[in-house]
C-alpha positions as CSV (number, residue, x, y, z in Angstrom):
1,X,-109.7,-15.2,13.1
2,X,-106.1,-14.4,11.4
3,X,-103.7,-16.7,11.5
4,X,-102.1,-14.9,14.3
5,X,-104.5,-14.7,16.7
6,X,-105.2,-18.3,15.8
7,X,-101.6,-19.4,16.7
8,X,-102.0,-17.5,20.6
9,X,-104.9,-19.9,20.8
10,X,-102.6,-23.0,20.1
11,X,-99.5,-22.7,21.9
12,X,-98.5,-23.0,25.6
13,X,-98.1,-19.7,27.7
14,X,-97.3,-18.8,31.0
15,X,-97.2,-15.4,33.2
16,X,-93.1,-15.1,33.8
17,X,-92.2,-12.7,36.3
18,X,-95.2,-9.8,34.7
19,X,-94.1,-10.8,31.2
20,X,-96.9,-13.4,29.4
21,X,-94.4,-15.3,27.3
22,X,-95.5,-17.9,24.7
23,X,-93.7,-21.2,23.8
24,X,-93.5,-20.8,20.0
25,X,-90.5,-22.6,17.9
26,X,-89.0,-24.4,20.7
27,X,-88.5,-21.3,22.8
28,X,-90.3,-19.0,24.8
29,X,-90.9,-15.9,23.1
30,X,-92.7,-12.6,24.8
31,X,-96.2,-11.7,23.7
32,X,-95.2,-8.3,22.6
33,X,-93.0,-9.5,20.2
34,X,-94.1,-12.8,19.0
35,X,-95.8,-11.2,16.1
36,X,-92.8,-9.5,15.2
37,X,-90.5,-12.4,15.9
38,X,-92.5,-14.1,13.0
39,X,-92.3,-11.2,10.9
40,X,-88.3,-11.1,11.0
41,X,-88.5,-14.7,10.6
42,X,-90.3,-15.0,7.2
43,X,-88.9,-11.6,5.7
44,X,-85.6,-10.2,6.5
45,X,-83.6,-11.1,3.6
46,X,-79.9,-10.9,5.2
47,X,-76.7,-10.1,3.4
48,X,-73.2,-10.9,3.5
49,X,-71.7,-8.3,4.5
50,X,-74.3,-7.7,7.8
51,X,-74.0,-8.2,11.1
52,X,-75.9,-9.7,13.8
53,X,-75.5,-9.4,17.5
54,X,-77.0,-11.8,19.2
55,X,-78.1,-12.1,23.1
56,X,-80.3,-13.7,25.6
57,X,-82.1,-10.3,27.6
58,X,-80.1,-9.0,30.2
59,X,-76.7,-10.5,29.1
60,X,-74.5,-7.4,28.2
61,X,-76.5,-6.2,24.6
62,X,-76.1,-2.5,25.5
63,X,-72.4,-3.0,26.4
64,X,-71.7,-5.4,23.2
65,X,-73.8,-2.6,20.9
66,X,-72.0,0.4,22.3
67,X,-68.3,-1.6,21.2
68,X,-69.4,-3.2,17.9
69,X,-71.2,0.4,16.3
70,X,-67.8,2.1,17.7
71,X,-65.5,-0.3,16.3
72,X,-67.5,0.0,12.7
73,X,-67.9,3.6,12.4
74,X,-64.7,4.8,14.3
75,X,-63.4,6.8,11.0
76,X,-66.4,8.5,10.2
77,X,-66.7,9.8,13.3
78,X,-63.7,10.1,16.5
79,X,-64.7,9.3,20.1
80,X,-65.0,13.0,20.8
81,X,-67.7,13.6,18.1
82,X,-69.1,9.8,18.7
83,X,-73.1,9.6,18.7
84,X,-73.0,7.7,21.8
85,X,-72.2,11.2,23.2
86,X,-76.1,12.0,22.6
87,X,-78.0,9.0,21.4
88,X,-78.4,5.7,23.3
89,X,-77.0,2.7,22.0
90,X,-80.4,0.8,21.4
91,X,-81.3,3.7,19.0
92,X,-78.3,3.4,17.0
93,X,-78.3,-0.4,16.7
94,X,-81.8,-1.3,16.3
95,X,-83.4,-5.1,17.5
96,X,-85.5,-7.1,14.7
97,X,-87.9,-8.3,17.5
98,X,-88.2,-5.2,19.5
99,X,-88.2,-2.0,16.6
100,X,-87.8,-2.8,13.3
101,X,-90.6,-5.7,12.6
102,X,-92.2,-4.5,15.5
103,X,-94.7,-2.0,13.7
104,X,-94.5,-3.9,10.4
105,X,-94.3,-7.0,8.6
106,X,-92.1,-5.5,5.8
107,X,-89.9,-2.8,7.4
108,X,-87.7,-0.6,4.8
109,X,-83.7,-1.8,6.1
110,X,-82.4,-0.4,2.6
111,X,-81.4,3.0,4.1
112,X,-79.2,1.5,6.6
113,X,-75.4,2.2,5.8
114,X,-73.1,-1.1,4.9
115,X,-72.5,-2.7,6.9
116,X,-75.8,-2.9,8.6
117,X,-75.5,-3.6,12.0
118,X,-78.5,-5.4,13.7
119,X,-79.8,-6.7,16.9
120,X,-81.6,-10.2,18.6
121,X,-82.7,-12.2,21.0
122,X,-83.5,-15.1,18.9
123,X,-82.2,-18.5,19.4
124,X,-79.7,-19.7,16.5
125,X,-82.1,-22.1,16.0
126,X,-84.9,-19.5,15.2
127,X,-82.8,-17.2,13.1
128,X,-84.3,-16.0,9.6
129,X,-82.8,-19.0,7.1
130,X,-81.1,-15.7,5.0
131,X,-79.3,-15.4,8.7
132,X,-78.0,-18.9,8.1
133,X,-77.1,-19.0,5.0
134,X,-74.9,-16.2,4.0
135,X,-71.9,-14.8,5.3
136,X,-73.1,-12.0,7.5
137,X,-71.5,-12.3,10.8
138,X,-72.7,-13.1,14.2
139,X,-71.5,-12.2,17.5
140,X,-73.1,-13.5,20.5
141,X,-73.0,-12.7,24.3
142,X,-73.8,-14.4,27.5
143,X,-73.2,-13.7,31.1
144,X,-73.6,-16.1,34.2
145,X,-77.4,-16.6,34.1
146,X,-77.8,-15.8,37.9
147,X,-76.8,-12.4,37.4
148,X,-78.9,-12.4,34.2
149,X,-82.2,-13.5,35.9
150,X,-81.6,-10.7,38.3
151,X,-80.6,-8.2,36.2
152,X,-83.9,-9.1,33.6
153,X,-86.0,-9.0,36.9
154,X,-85.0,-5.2,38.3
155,X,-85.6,-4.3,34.6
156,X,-88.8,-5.3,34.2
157,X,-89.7,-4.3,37.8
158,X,-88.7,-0.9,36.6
159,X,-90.6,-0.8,33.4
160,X,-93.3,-2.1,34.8
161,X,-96.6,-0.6,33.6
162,X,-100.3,-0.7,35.0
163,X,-101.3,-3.0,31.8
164,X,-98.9,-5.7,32.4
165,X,-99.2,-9.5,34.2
166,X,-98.4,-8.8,38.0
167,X,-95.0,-10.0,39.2
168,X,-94.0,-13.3,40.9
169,X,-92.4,-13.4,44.2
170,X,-88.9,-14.1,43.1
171,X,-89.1,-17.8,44.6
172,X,-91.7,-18.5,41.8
173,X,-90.2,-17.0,39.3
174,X,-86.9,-18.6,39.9
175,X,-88.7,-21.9,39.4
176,X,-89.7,-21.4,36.6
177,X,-86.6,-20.1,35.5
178,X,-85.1,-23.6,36.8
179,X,-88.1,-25.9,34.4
180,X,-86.1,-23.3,31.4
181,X,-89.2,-20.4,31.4
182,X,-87.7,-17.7,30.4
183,X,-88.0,-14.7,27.5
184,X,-86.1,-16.3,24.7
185,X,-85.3,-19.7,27.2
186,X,-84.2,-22.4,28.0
187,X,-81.2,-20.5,28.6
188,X,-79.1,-23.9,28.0
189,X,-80.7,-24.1,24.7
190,X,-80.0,-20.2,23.9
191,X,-76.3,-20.6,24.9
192,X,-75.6,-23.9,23.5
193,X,-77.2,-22.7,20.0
194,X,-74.6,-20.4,19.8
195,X,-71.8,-22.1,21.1
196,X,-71.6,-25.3,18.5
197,X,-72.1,-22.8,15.8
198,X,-69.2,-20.8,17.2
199,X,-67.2,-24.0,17.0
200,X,-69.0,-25.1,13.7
201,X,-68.2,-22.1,11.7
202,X,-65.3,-19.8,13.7
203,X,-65.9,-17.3,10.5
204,X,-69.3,-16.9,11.0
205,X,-70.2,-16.8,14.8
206,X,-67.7,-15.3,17.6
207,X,-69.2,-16.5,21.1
208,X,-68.5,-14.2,24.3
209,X,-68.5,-14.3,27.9
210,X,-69.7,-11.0,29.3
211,X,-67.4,-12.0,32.6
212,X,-64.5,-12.0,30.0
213,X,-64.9,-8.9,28.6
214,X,-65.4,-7.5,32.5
215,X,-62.0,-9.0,32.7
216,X,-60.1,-7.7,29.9
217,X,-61.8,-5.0,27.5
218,X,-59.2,-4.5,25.3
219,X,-58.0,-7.5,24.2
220,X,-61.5,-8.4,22.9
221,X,-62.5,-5.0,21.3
222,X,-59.3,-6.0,19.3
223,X,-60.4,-9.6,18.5
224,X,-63.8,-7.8,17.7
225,X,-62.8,-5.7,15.2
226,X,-60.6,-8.2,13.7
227,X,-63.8,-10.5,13.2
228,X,-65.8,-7.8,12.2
229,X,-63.4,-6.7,9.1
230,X,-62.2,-3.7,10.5
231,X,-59.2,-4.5,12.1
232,X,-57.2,-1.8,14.4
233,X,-54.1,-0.3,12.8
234,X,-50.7,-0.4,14.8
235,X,-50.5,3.7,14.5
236,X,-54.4,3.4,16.0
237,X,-53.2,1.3,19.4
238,X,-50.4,3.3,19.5
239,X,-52.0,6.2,19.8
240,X,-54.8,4.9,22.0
241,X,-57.9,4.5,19.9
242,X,-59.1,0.8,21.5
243,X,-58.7,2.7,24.9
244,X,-60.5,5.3,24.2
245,X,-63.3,3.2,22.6
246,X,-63.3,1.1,25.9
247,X,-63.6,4.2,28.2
248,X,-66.7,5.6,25.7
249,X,-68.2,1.9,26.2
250,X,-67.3,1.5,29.6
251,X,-71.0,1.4,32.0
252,X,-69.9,3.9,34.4
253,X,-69.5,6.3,31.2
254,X,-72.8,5.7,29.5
255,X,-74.8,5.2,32.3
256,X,-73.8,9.0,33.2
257,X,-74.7,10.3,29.9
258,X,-77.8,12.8,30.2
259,X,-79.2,10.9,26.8
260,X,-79.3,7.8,29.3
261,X,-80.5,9.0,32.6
262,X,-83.9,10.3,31.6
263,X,-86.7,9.8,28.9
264,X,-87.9,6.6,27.2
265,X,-86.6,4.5,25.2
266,X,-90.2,4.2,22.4
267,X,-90.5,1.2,20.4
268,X,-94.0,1.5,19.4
269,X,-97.1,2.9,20.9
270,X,-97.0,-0.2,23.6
271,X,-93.6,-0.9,24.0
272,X,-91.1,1.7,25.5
273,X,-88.9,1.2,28.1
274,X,-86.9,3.6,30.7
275,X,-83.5,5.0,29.4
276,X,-81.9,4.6,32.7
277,X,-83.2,1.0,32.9
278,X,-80.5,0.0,30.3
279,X,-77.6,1.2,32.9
280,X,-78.2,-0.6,36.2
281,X,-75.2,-2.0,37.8
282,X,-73.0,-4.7,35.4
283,X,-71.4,-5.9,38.5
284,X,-70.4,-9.6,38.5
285,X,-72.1,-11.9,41.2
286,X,-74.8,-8.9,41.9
287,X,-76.9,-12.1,42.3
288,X,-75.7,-13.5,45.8
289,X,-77.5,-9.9,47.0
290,X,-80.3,-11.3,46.4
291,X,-80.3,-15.2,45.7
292,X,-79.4,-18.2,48.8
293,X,-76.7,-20.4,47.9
294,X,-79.2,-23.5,48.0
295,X,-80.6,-21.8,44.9
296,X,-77.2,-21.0,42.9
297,X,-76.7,-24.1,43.7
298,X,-79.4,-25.6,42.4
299,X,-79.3,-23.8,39.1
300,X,-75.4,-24.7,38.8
301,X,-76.0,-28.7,38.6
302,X,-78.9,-28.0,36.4
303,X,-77.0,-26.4,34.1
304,X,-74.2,-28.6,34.3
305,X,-76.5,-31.6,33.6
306,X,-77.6,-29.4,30.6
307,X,-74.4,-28.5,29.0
308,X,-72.3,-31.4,30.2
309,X,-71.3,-32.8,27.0
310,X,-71.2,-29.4,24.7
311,X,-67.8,-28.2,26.7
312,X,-69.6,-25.0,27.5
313,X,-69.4,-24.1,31.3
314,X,-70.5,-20.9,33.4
315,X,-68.7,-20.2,36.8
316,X,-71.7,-19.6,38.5
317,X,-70.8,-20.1,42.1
């Protein structure tokens, strides 16, 4: 028995909505990935100049990778000739957990062009030490968790295969979401993580609100790229480059993209997922379509019992 295999014999696990998640380092991580998880964990070797995006599933990843890769490479290439155009965004800014330690315990991230730009769902807590302690740059996203249970439920509905756990009535599964089972949960935990390092360290870790960015896109692609080190020119607003960048980024565009409307999206051999599945609806409060107010309000004190003393709140209701 490897060491591995040893571990899944060890460790708490629980059937979550189809998806067998494990609790491993304080969180609970997906079976498909824990292997990798471990394998980003022990080997990536970051560097100072990377930059790590960081999200609970479900919580605005495509949106934030869509801005942060158009932001970076805006020079090399305009928003008429972007690869957005033809490529979707999860193949252009790849996961740790999900592709690149995902068929290997070593994976070659040499050939990536400075500044790399890389995904997660890790907790800050369970980020590679190299993560930690160099200067690469972190920006993280959450949205109101209602709408992120939802949302993570229709996906996995839809990319639901004939070899996976069968799905829980919603009732159940919204329990366990409640005792903080979850794919990369507690969400609390995950949102607090990232929250006191955002205020520990305002160089290093930019927290957002995917509500906010709903609200105002602009404003924040500007505070993006100013984190990020590439800072918009005034002869660039002037001439409309953040608000073409927001349009390219926008859901409604991407989600009508021929790139995004068909095929898979193949991670390895056993994981792939549905292009369109990325591109549902983004709509604020989706949830009450589906969830009682008993329920939101249930999750809403739990939450604020949770957070109370961090100064992190969600408008849930």
């Amino acid at each position: 028995m490897d060491e591995f295999q040893g571990l899944l014999q060890t460790i708490p696990k629980v059937n979550w909505d189809g998806l067998l998640l494990y609790y491993y380092n304080n969180f609970w991580c997906p079976g498909d990935v824990l292997k990798s998880t471990i394998f980003f964990q022990r080997n990536f070797k970051a560097k100072d100049s990377d930059i790590i995006l960081a999200s609970i599933p479900k919580s605005g990843t495509t949106w934030l990778k869509s801005l942060s890769f158009s932001i970076i490479n805006r020079k090399k290439c305009t928003t008429p000739e972007s690869p957005l155009l033809i490529t979707n965004p999860h193949d252009l800014v790849s996961c740790m957990e999900y592709d690149l330690f995902l068929n290997g315990e070593n994976p070659d991230l040499e050939a990536f062009s400075c500044p790399r730009i890389f995904s997660t769902h890790l907790p800050y807590h369970a980020l590679p030490q190299s993560i930690l302690n160099t200067k690469c740059r972190i920006i993280y996203i959450c949205r109101n968790p209602l709408d992120q249970f939802m949302s993570l439920r229709h996906f996995l509905l839809e990319n639901s295969g004939e070899d996976q756990q069968k799905a829980l009535p919603i009732d159940e599964a919204f329990e366990l979401f409640c005792k903080g089972i979850y794919p990369f949960g507690p969400v609390w935990d995950h949102a607090e993580g990232y929250w006191n390092a955002s205020l520990n360290d305002v160089q290093k870790v930019v927290f957002l609100k995917y509500e906010d960015l709903k609200i105002d896109a602009t404003s924040h692609v500007k505070m993006l790229a100013e984190f990020l080190g590439f800072p918009f020119s005034p002869e660039e607003d002037e001439n409309g480059v953040v608000k073409e960048i927001v349009k390219l980024c926008s859901l409604e565009n991407l989600k009508n993209m021929e790139v995004n409307k068909n095929g898979l999206l193949v991670l390895s051999p056993t994981v792939k997922f549905k292009a369109r599945s990325f591109f549902r609806k983004g709509e604020v409060g989706d949830w009450k379509n589906f969830l009682n107010n008993s329920m939101a309000e249930r999750y809403k004190k739990i939450m604020e019992e949770k957070l109370g003393k961090s100064g992190l709140a969600f408008e849930l209701l």
